[in-house]
C-alpha positions in Angstrom: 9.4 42.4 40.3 9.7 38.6 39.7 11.2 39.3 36.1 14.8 37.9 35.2 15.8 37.9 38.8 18.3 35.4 39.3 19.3 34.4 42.7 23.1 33.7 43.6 23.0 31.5 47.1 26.3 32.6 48.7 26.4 28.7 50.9 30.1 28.9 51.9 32.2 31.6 54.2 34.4 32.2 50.9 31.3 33.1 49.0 29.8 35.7 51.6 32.9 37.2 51.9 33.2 37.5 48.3 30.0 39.1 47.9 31.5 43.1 47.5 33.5 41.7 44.6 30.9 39.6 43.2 28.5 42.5 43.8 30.9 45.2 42.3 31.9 43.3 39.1 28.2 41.8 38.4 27.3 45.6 38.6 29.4 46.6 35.7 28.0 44.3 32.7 25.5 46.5 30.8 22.7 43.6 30.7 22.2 44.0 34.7 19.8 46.5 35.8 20.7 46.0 39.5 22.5 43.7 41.8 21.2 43.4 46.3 22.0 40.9 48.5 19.9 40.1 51.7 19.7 37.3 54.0 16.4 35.8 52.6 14.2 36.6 49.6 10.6 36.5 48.4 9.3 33.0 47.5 10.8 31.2 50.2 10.5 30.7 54.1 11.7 33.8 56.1 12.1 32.1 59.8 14.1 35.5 61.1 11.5 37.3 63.7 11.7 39.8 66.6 9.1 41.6 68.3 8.2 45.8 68.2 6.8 47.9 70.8 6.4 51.9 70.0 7.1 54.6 73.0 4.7 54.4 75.6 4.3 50.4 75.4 5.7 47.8 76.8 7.1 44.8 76.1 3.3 43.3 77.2 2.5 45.2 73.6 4.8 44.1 71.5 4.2 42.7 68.0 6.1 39.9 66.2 7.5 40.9 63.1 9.5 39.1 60.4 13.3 40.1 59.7 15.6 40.7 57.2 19.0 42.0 56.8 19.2 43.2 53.4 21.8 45.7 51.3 21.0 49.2 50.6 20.3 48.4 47.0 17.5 45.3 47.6 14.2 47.2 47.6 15.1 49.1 43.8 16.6 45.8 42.7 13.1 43.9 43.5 10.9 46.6 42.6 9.5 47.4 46.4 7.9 50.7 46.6 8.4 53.2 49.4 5.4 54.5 51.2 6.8 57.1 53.3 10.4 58.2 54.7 13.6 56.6 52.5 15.1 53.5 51.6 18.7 52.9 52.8 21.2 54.4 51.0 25.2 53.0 50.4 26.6 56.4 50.9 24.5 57.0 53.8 26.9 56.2 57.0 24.1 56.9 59.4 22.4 53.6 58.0 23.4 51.4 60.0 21.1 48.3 62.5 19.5 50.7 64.3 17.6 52.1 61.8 15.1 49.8 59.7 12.1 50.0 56.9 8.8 48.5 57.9 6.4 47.2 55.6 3.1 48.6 55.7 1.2 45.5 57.7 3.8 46.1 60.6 3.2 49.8 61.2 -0.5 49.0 61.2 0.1 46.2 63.9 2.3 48.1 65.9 -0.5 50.9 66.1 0.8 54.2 64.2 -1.6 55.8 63.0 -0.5 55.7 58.9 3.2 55.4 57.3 3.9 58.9 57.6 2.9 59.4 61.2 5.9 56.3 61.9 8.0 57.5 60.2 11.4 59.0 62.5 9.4 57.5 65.1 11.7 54.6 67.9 10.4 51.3 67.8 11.7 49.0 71.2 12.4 45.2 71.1 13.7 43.2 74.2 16.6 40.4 73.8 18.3 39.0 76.2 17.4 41.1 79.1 18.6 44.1 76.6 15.8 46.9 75.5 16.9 47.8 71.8 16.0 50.8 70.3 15.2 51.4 66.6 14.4 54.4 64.4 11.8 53.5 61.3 13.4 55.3 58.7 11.1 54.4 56.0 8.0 52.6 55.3 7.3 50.1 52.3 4.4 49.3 50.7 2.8 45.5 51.8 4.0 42.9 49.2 3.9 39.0 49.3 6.7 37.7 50.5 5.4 33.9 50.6 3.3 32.2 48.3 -0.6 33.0 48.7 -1.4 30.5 50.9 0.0 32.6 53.5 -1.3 36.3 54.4 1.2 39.2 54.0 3.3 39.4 57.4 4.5 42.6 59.6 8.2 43.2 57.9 11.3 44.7 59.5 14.2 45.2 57.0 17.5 46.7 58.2 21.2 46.9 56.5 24.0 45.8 58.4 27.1 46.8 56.5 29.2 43.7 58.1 26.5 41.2 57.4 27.2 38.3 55.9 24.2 37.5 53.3 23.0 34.6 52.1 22.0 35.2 48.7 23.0 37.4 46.4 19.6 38.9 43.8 21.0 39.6 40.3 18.1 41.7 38.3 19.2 41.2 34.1 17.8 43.8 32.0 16.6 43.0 28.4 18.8 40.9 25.9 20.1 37.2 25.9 20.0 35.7 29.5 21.9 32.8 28.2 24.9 35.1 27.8 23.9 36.7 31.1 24.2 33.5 32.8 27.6 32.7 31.4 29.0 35.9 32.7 28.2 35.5 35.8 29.3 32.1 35.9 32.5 32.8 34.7 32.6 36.1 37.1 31.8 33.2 40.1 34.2 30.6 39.0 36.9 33.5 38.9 36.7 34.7 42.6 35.7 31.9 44.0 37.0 28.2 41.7 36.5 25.4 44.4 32.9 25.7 45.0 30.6 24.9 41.9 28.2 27.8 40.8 24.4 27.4 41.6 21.7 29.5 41.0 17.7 30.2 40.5 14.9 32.4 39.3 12.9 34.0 41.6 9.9 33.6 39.6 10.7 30.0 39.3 11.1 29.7 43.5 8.4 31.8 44.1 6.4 29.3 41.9 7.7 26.5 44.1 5.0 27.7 46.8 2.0 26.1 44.4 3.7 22.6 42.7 1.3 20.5 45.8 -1.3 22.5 44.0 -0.4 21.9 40.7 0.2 18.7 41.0 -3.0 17.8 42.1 -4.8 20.1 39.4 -2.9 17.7 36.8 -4.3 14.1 38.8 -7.6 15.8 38.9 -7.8 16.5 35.1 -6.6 12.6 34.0 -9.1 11.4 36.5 -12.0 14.2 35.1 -10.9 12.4 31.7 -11.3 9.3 32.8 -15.1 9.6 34.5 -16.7 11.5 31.1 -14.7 7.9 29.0 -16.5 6.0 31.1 -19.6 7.9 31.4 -19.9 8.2 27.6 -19.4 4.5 27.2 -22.3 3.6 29.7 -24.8 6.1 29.0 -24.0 4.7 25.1 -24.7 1.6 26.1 -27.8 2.5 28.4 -29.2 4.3 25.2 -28.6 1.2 22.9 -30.2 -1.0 25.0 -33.0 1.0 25.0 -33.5 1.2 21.7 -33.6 -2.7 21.1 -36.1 -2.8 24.5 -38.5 -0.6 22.4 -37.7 -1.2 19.0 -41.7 -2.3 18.7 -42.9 1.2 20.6 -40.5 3.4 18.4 -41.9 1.4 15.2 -45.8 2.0 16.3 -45.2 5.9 17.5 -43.9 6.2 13.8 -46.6 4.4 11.8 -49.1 6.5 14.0 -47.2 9.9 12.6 -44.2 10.1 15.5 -41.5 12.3 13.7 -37.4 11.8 14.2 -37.6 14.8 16.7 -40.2 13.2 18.7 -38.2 10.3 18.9 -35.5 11.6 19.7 -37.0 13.2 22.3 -38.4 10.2 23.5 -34.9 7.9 24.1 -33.0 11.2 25.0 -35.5 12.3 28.0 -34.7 10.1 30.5 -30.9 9.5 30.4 -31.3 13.4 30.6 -33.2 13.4 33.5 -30.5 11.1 35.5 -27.7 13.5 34.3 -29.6 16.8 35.2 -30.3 14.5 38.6 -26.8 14.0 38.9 -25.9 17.8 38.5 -28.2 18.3 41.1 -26.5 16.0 43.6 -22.8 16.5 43.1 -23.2 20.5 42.8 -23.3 20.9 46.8 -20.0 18.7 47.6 -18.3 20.4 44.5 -19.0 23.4 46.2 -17.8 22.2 49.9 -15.0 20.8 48.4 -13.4 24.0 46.6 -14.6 26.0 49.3 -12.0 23.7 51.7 -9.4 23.6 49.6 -9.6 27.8 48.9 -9.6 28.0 52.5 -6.0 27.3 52.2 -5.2 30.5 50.4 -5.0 33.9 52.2 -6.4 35.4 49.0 -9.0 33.8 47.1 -11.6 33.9 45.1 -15.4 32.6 45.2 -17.3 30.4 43.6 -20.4 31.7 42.1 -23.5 29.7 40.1 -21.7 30.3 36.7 -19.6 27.9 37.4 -22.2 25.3 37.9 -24.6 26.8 35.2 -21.5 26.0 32.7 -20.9 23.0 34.4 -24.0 21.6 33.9 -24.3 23.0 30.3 -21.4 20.8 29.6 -22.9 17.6 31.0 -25.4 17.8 29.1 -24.0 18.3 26.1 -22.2 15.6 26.4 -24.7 13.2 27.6 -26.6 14.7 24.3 -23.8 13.6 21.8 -23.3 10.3 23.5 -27.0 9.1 23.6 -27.5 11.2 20.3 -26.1 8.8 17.7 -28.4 6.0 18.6 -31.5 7.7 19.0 -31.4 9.3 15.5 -30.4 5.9 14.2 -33.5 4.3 16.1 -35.8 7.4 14.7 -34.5 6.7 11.1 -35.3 3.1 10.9 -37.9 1.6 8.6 -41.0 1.0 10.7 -41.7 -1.9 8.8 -38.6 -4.0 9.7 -39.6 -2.7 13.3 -42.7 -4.3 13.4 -41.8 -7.4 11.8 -42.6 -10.5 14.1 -39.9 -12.5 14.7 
């Protein structure tokens, strides 16, 4: 859950140390749904990893997997659902660092069988010539943590109750944020007045993860403007001087019965032709180019032929409008004045 969640980064010793007071007093206002703190969040880089191994491996088997140390409360306060087992729980003593949730993708990689066949299950890392042993305790169900460029990772969250976080996740419920914002600001400059008060929107970080893309969806569409200006203003110039070339031909078509349609027809066919040539030609890199750049995404869509149907419908529309005005102004004139020797 992306919505309203405000993210507190807890920079300083002072601040992590503050955080059960922060936490605590954040907690009280009736406009917050939910407060969690956790080392990283979603939307930005997690580079915390270890590696799993279930009984009967070894460390040969093992499976990277991304961490996190997070507070009992961070899966409700995000909105991550359980899949199987139980979430951590602050009046649970026995959840403590040996003890984790896994994410879906990572009991799959590890090789359980499904979430509830993992779950109570030990899981066995090495570090540092030290075999660890850890209980899954629950299992959530797979979520982005990056942005969709990258595919969804193995994920190992466990609560350390003397951790120090580096972020605290603030999840406002309905009502003004603005006087949300200045509660918490004022709660911040209370417990902790020499360092300055920063924070963020998930949704806004999370967003963060496309701005390359965005960016270059904005040059492309100036540029896209651009080439139809300039199209338009040669293929009305192309159509014009056609028109004077066969000012004599239009003039004899109409005194031998030639209607406007006809001759229409006639001036509009061939610039036609070149666009619907054109369509033909760029179509194929259009379609190598998107396809590289959706490479780039984990998730993505396809492109199918209505794209290029449309696309093409709109070229040639516009080349109609453009060329339009000067062949019904060429079909309209007197034949008379056409055919007039000079």
């Amino acid at each position: 859950n992306r919505d309203r969640q405000i993210v507190i980064p807890l920079r300083s010793e002072i601040a992590k140390k503050l955080y059960p007071s922060l936490k605590n007093t954040i907690k009280n206002n009736a406009q917050v749904l939910d407060v969690a703190a956790s080392w990283y969040y979603p939307g930005i880089q997690n580079p915390s990893d270890g590696t799993y191994y279930k009984e009967g491996q070894t460390a040969d088997d093992s499976r990277r997997v991304k961490m996190n140390v997070v507070d009992p409360d961070y899966f409700r306060t995000l909105g991550i659902q359980l899949a199987a087992g139980r979430l951590f729980s602050e009046g649970l003593p026995a959840d403590t660092f040996d003890r984790a949730v896994l994410n879906e993708k990572a009991i799959k990689e590890i090789g359980f069988a499904s979430a509830e066949d993992a779950v109570g299950k030990i899981v066995y890392s090495n570090f540092q010539g030290r075999v660890y042993a850890t209980e899954i305790q629950g299992v959530v169900k797979d979520f982005n943590f990056e942005g969709l460029q990258h595919p969804i990772k193995p994920f190992s969250f466990e609560v350390n109750k003397n951790a120090t976080y580096n972020y605290l996740i603030v999840h406002g419920g309905p009502g003004d944020t603005g006087t949300l914002m200045k509660f918490i600001e004022s709660t911040w400059t209370k417990l902790n007045p020499d360092e300055p008060f920063d924070y963020s929107f998930l949704d806004n970080d999370f967003q963060k993860n496309y701005e390359a893309d965005t960016r270059l969806m904005t040059v492309i569409r100036y540029f896209t403007f651009i080439a139809i200006f300039i199209s338009c203003m040669g293929l009305f110039g192309l159509a014009s001087f056609s028109a004077e070339q066969r000012t004599k031909e239009i003039g004899i078509r109409k005194v031998l019965g030639a209607g406007v349609a006809e001759i229409i027809t006639l001036l509009s066919s061939d610039f036609l032709k070149l666009v619907i040539l054109a369509v033909i030609a760029a179509s194929p890199l259009a379609w190598y180019g998107m396809n590289l750049w959706l490479r780039e995404f984990a998730y993505h869509t396809t492109i199918g032929w209505e794209v290029f149907a449309v696309t093409a419908a709109i070229a040639i529309t516009i080349a109609i409008v453009t060329i339009g005005f000067k062949a019904v102004k060429a079909a309209l004139a007197n034949p008379v004045k056409s055919l007039r020797t000079e």
